[in-house]
N, C-alpha and C positions, 0 to 999 in steps of 0.2 A: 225287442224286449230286453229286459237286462236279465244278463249273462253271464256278467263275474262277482269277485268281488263280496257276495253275501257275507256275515260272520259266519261259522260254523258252530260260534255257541253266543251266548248275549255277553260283550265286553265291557268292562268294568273301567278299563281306561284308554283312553282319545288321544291321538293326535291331533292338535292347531294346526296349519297351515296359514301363512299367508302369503297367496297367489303363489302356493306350492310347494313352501318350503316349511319346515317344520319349527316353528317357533314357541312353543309351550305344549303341554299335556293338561289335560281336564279328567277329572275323576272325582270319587265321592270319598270322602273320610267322614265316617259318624253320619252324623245329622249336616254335615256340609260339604259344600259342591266345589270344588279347589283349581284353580289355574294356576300353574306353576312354569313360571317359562324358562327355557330351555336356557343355560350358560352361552350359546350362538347369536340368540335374539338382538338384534341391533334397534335403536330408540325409533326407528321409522317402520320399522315391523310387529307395532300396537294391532294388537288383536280389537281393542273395542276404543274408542274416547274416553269410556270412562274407567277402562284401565292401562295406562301405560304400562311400556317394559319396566318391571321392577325386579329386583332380588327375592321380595316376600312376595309369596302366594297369595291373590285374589279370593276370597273366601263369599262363598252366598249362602244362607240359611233354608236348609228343606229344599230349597229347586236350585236347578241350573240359575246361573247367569243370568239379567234377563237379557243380554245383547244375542247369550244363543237360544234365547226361545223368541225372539221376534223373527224369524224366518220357520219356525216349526208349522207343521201341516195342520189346518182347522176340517171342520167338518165333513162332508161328503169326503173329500180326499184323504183325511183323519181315519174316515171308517177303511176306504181300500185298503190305506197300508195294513189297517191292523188284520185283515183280512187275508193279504197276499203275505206277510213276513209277523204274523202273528207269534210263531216259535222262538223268533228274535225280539221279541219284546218283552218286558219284565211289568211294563207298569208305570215306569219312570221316563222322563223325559233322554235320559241320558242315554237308556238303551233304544228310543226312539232318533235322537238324534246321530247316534251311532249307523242307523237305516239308511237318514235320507242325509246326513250333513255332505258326502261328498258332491253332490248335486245342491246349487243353489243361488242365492242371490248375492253381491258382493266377492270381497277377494280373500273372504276367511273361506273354509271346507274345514271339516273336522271327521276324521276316518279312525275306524280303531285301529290301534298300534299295528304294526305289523303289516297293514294293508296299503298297497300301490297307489291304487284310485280307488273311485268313487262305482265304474261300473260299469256299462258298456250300454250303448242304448242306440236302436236303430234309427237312422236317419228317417227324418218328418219332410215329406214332401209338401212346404207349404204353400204355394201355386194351385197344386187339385187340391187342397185341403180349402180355399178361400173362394173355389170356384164348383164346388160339389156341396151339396146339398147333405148335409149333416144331422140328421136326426139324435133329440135329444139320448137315445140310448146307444148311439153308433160312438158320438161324443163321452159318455160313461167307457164306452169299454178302451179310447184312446187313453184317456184318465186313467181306468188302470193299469195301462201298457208303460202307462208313462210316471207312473208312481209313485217311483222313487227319487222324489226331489223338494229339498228344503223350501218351501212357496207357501207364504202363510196366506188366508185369506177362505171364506167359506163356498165361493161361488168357485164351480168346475174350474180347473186349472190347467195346464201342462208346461211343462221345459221341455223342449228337445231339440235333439240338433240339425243339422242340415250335412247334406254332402257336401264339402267342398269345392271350391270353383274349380278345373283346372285339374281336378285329381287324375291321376294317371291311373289306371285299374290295373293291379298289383296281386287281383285275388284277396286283400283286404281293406274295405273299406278307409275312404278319408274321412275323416269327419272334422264340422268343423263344433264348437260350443255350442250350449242352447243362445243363440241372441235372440230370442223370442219369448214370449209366454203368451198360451192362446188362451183365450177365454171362451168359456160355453156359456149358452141360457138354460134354464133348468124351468118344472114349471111354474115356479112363480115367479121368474124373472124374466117370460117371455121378448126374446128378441133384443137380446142385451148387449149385442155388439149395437146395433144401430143404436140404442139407448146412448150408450158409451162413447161413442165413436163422435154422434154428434153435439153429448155435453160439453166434449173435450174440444172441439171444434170450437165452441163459442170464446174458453179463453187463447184457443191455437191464434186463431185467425184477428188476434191483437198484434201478432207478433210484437210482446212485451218482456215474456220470460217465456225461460225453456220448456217444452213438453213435452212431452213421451211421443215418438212416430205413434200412429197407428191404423189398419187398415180390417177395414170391414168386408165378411163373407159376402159374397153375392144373395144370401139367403138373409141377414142380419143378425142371422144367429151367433157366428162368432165373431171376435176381435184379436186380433195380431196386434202385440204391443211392440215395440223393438225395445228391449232393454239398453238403458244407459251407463248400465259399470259396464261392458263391454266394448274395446274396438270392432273397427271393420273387421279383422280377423277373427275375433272372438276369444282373446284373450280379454280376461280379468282386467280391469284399468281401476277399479274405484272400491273404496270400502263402502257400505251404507247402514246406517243405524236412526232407526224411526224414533219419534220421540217420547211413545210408549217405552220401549226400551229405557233411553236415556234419562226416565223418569223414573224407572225401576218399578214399571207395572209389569205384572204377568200379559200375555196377550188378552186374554176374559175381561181385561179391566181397560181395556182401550176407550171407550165413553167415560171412564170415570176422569180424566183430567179438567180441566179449564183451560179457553184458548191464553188465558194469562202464561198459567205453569208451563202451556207449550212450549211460548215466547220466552219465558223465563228459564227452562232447561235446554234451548237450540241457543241463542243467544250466543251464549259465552262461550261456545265453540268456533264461534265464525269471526275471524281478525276484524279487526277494527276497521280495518280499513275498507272492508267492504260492507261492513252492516250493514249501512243503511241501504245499499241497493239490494240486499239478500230481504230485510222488512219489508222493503216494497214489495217483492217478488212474493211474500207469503202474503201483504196485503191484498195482491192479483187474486189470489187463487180464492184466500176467504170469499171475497167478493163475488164470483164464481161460483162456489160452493151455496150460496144463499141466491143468487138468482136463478140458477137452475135445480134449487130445491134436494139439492143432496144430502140427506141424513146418514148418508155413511160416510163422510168425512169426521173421523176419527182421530187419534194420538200415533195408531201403524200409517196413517194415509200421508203425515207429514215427518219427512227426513233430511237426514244431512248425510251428504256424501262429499264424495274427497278422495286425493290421490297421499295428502302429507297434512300434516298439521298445519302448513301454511295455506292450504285452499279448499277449506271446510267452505261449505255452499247448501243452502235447499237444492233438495233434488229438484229435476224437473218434473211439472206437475202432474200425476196419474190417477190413474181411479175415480176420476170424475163421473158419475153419474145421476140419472133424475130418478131420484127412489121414490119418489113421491108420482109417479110414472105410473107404478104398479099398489094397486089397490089394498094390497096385502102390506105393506109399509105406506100407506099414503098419508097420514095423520103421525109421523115418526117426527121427534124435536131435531134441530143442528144435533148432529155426533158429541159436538162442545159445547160444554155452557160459556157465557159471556156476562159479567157482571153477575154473575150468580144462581143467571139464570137460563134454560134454552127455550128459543122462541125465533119463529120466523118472521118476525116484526120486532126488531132489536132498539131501533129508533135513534136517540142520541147515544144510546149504550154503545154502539160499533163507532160511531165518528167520534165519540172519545177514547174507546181505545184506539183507534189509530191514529191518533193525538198525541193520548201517553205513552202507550206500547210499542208502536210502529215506528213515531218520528211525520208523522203525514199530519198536515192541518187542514183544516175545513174545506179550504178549496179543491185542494188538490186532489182531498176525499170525492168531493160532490163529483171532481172531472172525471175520476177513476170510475164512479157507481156509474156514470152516463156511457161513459165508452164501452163498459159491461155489457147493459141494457141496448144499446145501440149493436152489438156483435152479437147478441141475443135474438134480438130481431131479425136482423139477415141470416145468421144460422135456421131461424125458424120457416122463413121462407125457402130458404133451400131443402127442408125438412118434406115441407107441403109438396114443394116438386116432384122429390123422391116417391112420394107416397099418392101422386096420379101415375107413376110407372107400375107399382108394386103394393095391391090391393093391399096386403097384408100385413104392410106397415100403418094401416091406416088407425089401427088403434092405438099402436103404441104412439105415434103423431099428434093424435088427437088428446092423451095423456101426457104428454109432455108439452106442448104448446104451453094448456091451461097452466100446468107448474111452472112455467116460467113467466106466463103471465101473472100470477101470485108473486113468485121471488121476486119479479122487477119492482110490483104491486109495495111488497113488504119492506123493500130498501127505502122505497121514497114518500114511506110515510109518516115523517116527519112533518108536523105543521107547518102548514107556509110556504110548500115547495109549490113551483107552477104543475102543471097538469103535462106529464112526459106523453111520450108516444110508447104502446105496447103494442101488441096480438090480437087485440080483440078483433080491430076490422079483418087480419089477415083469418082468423078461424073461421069466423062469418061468414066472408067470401070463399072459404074453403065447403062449405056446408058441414063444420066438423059440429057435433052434441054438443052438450055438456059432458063434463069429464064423469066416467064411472063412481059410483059411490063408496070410498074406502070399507075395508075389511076392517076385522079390531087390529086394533095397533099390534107391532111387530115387531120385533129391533132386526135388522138386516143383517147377516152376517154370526146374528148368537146363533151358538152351540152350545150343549151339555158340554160341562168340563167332564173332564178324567177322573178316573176315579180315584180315589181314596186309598194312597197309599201304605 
């Protein structure tokens, strides 16, 4: 558990770091939230894209930044902190980020003045953790062992670190970074490692663009990501800023963008010279996203990472899932509207934006949705396999099959198109129902905001 490090009172002003060195101070004046960087700051020691090293202070009205509330803590894990370090909290993001910034995602950390690190946190064995049987409250009480760390997102979370290879016992531990973040199911997102594990498999197993490793408990309750701003060692390698942020949404407002304004605020960070295979790579994923029926691909789910202003990139792709899986979200629109509107039968509205938007024409379009749907399919029969070993995936199988027999369904229904190959004969021969009858609609992922300061 962590150890050190706590404030002893709620701090007023921050240390920046990037990847460990102190490069600006964050604090509030008035009604505004100020980044003031340090006289040392060298031009490749940028805290965010969309603020360079400057002379004049970065200024944001009523809240932090949004670059440092795209990693801040949402719901269920939202309530632990306030729960375990409540005394240190004010109300405001800043004394919350003060909590967990030294722990988190990319190669910024933000600590109050005066403090070392971030904290001290026992080594995760995660081997018995992917092979032991984890009950949804065994996983709560990891969560709040594991607390204190900048990981935005509503569904059970953790960072934590590993022992080191090689460590020689010293009487105090080696550790090495969190390279991980594990996922839990809760109850309504029963079995949400295999959910995950296998959506993400459908765009893996293109091998077209990068993805997130990832590996599924023996139970399917959890998912082992490996994180990608980190080396093998576990040092920090990459900065990352979602395009909620970049767009200067709060996180609450992550569905409010258009896949336009995505395109249009990641864009101009990424050189020229590589756009057009960086468009492609988000064209991969949309496409992805709409065949296996994902409503929480959102404005946090799509980022740009980078080691220098010269090799700004989408990250590789994560958080792939089938929401439309579980009953309680199963009637939820795209996370983003498209042409003005959200719907899972988009029609020529998606192969003109990726016409306009992308750089991709018709063909290239139609080859891209068939290799989709085609990686779809065999992901699905490997699904079916799984679930004649392991009774108890057989619901979440038989939910998800059907959704992506829809999503393939909704891409190709376009007038005119021939009549593709989907799932149907494979559920049939599987003896799997009809899919469960959705609950009332649900957005995945909302929380109550904060309150009213």
């Amino acid at each position: 558990m962590l150890t050190t490090h706590t404030p002893h009172e709620i701090p007023t002003r921050l240390e920046v770091r990037v990847r460990g060195r102190g490069v600006a101070h964050l604090y509030r004046e008035r009604d505004e939230y100020v980044l003031k960087y340090l006289p040392q700051a060298s031009e490749a020691e940028f805290v965010s894209l969309t603020m360079p090293v400057r002379e004049e202070p970065w200024r944001w009205p009523r809240d932090l930044h949004p670059f440092f509330r795209q990693n801040l803590p949402e719901g269920f894990l939202l309530n632990i902190i306030r729960e375990e370090f409540g005394p240190y909290l004010d109300g405001t993001d800043l004394s919350l980020l003060a909590v967990v910034g030294g722990f988190g995602i990319g190669r910024v950390t933000v600590v109050p003045e005066g403090i070392d690190g971030g904290g001290d946190l026992k080594p995760l064995d995660l081997e018995a953790l992917l092979n032991t049987e984890i009950p949804g409250a065994e996983f709560a009480r990891l969560v709040r062992e594991y607390a204190r760390a900048a990981i935005s997102g509503a569904v059970p979370k953790i960072l934590a670190p590993q022992e080191a290879e090689g460590a020689i016992a010293t009487g105090k531990t080696t550790l090495r970074s969190a390279m991980h973040i594990v996922k839990g199911s809760d109850e309504t997102t029963p079995f949400l490692g295999f959910n995950e594990f296998y959506s993400m498999r459908v765009l893996e197993r293109l091998q077209v663009v990068p993805v997130a490793p990832t590996r599924m408990s023996a139970d399917g309750r959890l998912l082992v990501v490996d994180r990608f701003d980190v080396d093998t060692s576990g040092t920090t390698t990459h900065g990352l800023e979602d395009a909620c942020s970049l767009l200067g949404y709060p996180p609450h407002e992550k569905y409010r963008p258009s896949m336009e304004a995505v395109v249009s605020a990641t864009r101009e960070y990424i050189p020229a010279a590589t756009r057009h295979a960086q468009l492609q790579q988000l064209g991969w994923l949309m496409l992805t996203n709409f065949v296996v029926r994902n409503a929480d691909c959102h404005s946090k789910n799509i980022a740009l990472y980078y080691r220098t202003l010269e090799d700004v990139a989408y990250s590789p792709a994560y958080d792939i899932v089938t929401t439309q899986a579980y009953p309680r979200y199963a009637t939820n629109p795209p996370g983003l509207s498209l042409d003005g509107r959200k719907t899972w039968r988009p029609g020529n509205s998606l192969r003109k934006f990726f016409s306009a938007r992308l750089g991709i024409g018709p063909s290239p379009y139609t080859k891209m949705v068939e290799r989709v749907c085609e990686a779809a399919v065999e992901t699905g029969r490997e699904m079916i396999e799984a679930a004649k070993h392991e009774p108890r995936w057989h619901t979440i199988t038989k939910q998800m099959l059907h959704a992506w027999n829809e999503g393939m369904a909704g891409l190709r229904s376009v007038r005119g198109e021939r009549a593709h190959q989907g799932l149907t004969e494979d559920i049939e021969r599987a003896g799997f129902s009809d899919p469960e009858p959705p609950e009332r609609p649900t957005v995945i992922g909302k929380t109550a905001r904060r309150g009213k300061r």
